[in-house]
C-alpha positions as CSV (number, residue, x, y, z in Angstrom):
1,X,0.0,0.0,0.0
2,X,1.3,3.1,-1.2
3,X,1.0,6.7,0.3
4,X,-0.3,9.6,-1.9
5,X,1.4,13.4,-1.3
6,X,-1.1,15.3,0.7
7,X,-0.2,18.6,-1.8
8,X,1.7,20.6,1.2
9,X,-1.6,20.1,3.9
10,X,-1.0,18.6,6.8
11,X,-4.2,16.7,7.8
12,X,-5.5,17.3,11.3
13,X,-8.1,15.7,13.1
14,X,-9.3,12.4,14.9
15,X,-9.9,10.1,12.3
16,X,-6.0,10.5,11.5
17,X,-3.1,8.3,13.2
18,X,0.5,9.9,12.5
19,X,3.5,8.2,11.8
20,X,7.3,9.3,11.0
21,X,8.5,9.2,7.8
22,X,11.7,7.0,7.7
23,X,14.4,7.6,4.7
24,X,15.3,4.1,3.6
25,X,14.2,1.1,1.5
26,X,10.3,0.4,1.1
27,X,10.3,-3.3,2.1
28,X,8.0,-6.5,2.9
29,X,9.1,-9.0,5.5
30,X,8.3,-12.6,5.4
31,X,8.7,-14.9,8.2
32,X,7.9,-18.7,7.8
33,X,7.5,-20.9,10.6
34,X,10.4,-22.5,11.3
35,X,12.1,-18.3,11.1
36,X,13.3,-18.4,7.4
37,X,13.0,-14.5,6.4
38,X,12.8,-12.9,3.2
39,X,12.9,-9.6,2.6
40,X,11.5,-8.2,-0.5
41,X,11.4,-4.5,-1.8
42,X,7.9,-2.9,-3.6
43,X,9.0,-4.0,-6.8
44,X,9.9,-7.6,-6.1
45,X,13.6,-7.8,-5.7
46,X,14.9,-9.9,-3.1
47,X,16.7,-7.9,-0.4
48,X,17.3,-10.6,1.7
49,X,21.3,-10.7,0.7
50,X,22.0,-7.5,1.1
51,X,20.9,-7.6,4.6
52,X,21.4,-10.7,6.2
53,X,22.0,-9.2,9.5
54,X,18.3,-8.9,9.1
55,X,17.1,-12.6,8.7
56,X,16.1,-14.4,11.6
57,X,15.9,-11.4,13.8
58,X,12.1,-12.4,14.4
59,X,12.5,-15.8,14.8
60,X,12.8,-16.0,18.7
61,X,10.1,-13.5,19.3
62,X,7.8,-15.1,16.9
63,X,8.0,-18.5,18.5
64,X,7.0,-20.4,15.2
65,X,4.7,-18.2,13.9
66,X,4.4,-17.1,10.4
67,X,4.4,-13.2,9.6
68,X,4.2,-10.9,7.0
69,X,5.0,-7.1,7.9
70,X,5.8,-3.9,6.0
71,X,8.4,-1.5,6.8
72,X,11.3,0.7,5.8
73,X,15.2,-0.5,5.6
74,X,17.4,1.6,7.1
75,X,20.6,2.5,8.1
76,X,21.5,4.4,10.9
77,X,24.1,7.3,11.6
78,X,26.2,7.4,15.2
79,X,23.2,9.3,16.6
80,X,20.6,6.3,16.1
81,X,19.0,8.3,12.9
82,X,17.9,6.9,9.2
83,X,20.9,7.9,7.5
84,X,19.9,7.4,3.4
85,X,23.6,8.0,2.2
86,X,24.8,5.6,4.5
87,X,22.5,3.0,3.7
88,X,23.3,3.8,-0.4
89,X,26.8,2.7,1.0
90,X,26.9,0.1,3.0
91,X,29.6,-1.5,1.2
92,X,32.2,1.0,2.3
93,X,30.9,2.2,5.9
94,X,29.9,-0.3,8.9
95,X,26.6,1.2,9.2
96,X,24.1,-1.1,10.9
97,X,20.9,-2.1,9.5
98,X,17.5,-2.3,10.9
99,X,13.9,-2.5,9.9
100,X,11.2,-0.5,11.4
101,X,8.0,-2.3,11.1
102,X,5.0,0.4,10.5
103,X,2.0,-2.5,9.4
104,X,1.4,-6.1,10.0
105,X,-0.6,-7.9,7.0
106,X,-0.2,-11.3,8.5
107,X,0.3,-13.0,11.8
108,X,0.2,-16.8,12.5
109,X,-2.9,-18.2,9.9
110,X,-4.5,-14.4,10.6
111,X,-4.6,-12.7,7.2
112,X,-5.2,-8.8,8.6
113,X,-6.0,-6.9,5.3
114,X,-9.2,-6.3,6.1
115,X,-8.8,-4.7,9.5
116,X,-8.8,-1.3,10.1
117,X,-5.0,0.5,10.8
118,X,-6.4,0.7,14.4
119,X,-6.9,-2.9,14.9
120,X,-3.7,-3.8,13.2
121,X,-1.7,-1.0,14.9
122,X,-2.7,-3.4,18.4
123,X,-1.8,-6.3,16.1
124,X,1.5,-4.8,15.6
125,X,2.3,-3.9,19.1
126,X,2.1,-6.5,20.2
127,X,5.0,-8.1,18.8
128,X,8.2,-7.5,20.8
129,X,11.3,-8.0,18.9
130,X,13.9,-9.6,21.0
131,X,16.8,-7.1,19.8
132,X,15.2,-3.7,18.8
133,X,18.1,-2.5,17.1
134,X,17.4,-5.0,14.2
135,X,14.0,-5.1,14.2
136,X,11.6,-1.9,16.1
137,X,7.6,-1.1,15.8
138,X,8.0,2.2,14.7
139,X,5.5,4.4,16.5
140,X,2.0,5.9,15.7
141,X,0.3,8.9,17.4
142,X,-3.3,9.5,17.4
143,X,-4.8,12.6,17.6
144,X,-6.1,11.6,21.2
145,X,-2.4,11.0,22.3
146,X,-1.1,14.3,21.1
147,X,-3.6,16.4,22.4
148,X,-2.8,14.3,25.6
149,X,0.8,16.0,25.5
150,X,-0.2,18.9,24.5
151,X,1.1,18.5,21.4
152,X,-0.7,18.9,17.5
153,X,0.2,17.5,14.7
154,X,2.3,20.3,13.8
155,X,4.1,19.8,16.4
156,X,5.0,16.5,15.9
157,X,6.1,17.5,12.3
158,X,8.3,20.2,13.8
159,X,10.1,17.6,16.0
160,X,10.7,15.5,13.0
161,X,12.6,18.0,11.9
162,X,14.5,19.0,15.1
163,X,15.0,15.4,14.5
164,X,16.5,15.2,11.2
165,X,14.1,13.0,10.1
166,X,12.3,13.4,6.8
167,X,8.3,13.9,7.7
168,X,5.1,12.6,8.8
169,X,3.2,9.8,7.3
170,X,-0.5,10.3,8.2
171,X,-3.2,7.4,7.9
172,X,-6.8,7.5,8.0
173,X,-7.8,5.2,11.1
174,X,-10.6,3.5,9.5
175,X,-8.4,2.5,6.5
176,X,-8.0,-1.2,5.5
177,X,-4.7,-2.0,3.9
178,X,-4.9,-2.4,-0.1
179,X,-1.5,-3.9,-1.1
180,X,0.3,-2.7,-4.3
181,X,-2.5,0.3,-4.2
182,X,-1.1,4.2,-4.6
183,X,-4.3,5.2,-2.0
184,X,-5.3,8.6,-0.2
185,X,-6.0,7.2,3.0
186,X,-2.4,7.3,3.4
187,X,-0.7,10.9,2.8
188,X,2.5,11.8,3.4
189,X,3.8,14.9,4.2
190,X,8.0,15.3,3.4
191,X,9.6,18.0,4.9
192,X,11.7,18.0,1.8
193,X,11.1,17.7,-2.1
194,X,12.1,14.8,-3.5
195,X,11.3,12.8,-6.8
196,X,12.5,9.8,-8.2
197,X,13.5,10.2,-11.3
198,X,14.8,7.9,-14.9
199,X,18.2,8.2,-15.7
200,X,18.2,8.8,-19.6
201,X,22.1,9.7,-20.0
202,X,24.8,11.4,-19.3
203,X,27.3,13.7,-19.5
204,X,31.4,13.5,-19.1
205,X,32.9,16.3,-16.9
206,X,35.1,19.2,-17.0
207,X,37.6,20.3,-15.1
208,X,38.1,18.8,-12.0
209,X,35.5,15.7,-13.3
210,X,37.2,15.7,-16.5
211,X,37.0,11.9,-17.0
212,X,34.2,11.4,-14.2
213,X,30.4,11.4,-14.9
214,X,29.8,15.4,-14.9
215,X,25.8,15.1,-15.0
216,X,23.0,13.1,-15.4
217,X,20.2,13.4,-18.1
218,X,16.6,13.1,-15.7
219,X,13.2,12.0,-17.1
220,X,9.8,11.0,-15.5
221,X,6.7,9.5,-17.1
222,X,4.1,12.1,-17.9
223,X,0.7,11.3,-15.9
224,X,-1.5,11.0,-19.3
225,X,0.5,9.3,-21.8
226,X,3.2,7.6,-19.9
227,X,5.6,9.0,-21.9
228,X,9.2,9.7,-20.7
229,X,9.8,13.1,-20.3
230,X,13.0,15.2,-20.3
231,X,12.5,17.4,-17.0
232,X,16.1,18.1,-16.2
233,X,19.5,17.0,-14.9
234,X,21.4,16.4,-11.9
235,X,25.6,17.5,-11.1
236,X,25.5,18.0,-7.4
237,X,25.5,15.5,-4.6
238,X,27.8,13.3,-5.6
239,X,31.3,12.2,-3.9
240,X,34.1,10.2,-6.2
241,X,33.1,7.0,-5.1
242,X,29.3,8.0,-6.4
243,X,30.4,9.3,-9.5
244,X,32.7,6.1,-10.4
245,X,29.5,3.8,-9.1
246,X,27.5,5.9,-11.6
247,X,29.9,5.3,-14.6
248,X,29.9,2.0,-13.9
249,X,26.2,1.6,-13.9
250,X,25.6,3.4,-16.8
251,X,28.1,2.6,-19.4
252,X,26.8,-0.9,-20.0
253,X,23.2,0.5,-20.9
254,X,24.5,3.1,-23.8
255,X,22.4,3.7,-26.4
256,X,22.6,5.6,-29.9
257,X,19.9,8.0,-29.4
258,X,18.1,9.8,-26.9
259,X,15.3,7.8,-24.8
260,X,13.0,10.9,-24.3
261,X,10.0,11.6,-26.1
262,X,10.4,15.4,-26.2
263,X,13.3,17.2,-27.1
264,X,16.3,17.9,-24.6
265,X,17.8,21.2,-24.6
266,X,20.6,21.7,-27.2
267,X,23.5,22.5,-24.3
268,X,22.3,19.7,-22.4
269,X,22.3,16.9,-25.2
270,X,25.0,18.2,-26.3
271,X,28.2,15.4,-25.6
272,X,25.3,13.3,-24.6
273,X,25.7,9.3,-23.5
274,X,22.3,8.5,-23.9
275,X,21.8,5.1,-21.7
276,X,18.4,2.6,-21.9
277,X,15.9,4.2,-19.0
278,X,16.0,1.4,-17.0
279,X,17.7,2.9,-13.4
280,X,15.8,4.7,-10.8
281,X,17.5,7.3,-8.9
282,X,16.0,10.3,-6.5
283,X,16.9,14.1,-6.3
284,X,16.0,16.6,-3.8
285,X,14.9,19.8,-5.8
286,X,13.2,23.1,-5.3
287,X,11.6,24.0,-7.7
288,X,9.2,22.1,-10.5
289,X,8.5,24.8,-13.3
290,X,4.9,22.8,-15.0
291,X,5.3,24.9,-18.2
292,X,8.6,23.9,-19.1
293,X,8.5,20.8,-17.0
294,X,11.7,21.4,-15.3
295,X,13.4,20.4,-12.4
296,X,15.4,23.4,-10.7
297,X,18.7,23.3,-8.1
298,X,18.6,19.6,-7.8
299,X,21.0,17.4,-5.6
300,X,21.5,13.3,-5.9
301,X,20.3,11.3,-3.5
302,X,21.3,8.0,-4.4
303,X,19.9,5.1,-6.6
304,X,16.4,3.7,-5.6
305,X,16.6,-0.1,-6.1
306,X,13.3,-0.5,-4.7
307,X,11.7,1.3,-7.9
308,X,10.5,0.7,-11.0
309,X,11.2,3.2,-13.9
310,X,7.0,3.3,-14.7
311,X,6.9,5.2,-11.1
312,X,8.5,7.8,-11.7
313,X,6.3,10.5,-13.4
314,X,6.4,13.9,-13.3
315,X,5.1,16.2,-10.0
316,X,1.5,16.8,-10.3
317,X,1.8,20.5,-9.7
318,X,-2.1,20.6,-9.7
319,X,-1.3,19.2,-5.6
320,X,1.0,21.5,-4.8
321,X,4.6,20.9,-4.5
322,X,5.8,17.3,-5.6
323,X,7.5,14.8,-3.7
């Protein structure tokens, strides 16, 4: 079940239950009986590998139960926060893993999709992983328990970002879970732009990146025709090693001509290494321009290995800011 952007409105009210947004890798965990895990990301590929620090972490606390939970992958800095460049490279830093659980969709022979988040939420809770630095239940605040502090829900957004972190996640109480379903009883709220974007080429670098990856070429699918669209590049936000992991990436998908359906700007296709659209990567930007359908100031984020290229269209400006 995927969250919709809630066009720059935080919703506020009783009927709403209020999560934190974590910066990390959408995935599903499955836990078979005898504790074999799998972990798989929203478009099917098997993490389980890449985090084995991860399997089995259930196992105990389960006690031969089957399970099925959604949650975010993350990696987390010396401070106990998501970290999304550290989990990009986990090859080169020591960063530990964990996976904050936010839904339950089955426990033992209990198939739960048809609860409401409330019922599930006690569903949730009351699992109690044995070593919560692999495995926590991230938490949710109702309306009821924030006015109980004192707090709104602005205020909880506010500590998110005291707290680094990257927003609020807000859920309709009522709401059954509809897997594989883009839906507006969830909404989320970022506290920063970001888009996940195509990569349709490249371009070498100058200078100080003269031999290095200088830029990349950026498209998104347009909402109507699901055509790719140019909609800007990206040349900031990367270190050495990024910029050799990008060339390396890319150069095998090269392609003779450009991938876009509309026409990139002479200066940018200019030099061009146009590459087959088939890698997913996210920017931070500030700006979406809809006439020109431009991105503007963009920064890399990292590659997004729990995408599909088909997700990534272009910011529906007619909700406010994208993200």
């Amino acid at each position: 079940m995927l969250a919709t952007p809630d066009g720059g409105m935080l919703r506020d009210g009783p009927g709403y239950a209020y999560e934190f947004k974590w910066d990390g890798y959408r995935a599903i965990m499955r836990v078979a009986a005898d504790g074999t895990t799998v972990l798989t990301s929203r478009n099917n590929n098997d993490f389980t590998g890449r985090f084995p620090e991860l399997a089995g972490a259930l196992t105990q606390t389960l006690g031969g139960r089957r399970a099925m939970l959604d949650g975010e992958i993350v990696a987390l800095d010396e401070q106990g926060r998501p970290d999304f460049g550290l989990l990009q490279n986990r090859g080169t830093n020591a960063a530990p893993a964990a996976y904050f659980v936010f839904d339950v969709l089955q426990l033992g022979d209990d198939v739960l999709l048809d609860l409401p988040y409330d019922q599930r939420r006690t569903v949730l809770e009351s699992i109690e992983p044995t070593d919560k630095n692999l495995v926590a239940i991230t938490p949710s605040f109702s309306h009821a328990d924030l006015s109980a502090t004192g707090m709104t829900p602005q205020d909880l957004l506010d500590l998110a970002a005291t707290s680094g972190l990257e927003g609020l996640v807000v859920k309709a109480r009522a709401s059954k879970y509809r897997p594989g379903r883009r839906s507006p009883e969830w909404l989320k709220h970022p506290l920063i732009q970001t888009l996940e974007v195509v990569i349709g080429g490249w371009r070498p670098g100058q200078g100080s990146r003269d031999g290095l990856l200088g830029g990349m070429l950026l498209g998104a699918h347009d909402r109507d025709t699901g055509d790719l669209l140019y909609i800007g590049d990206v040349g900031t936000g990367f270190n050495q090693r990024a910029l050799l992991d990008a060339q390396q990436k890319l150069s095998p998908l090269e392609r003779a001509s450009s991938p876009f359906a509309n026409e990139v700007p002479r200066d940018r296709a200019r030099g061009a290494r146009w590459v087959d659209p088939t890698l997913v990567g996210e920017v931070v930007y500030r700006q979406f321009t809809p006439r020109e359908h431009r991105l503007r100031h963009t920064a890399w984020r990292g590659w997004r290995p729990d995408r599909v290229p088909s997700e990534a269209v272009v910011p529906d400006t007619s909700r406010g800011a994208g993200g």
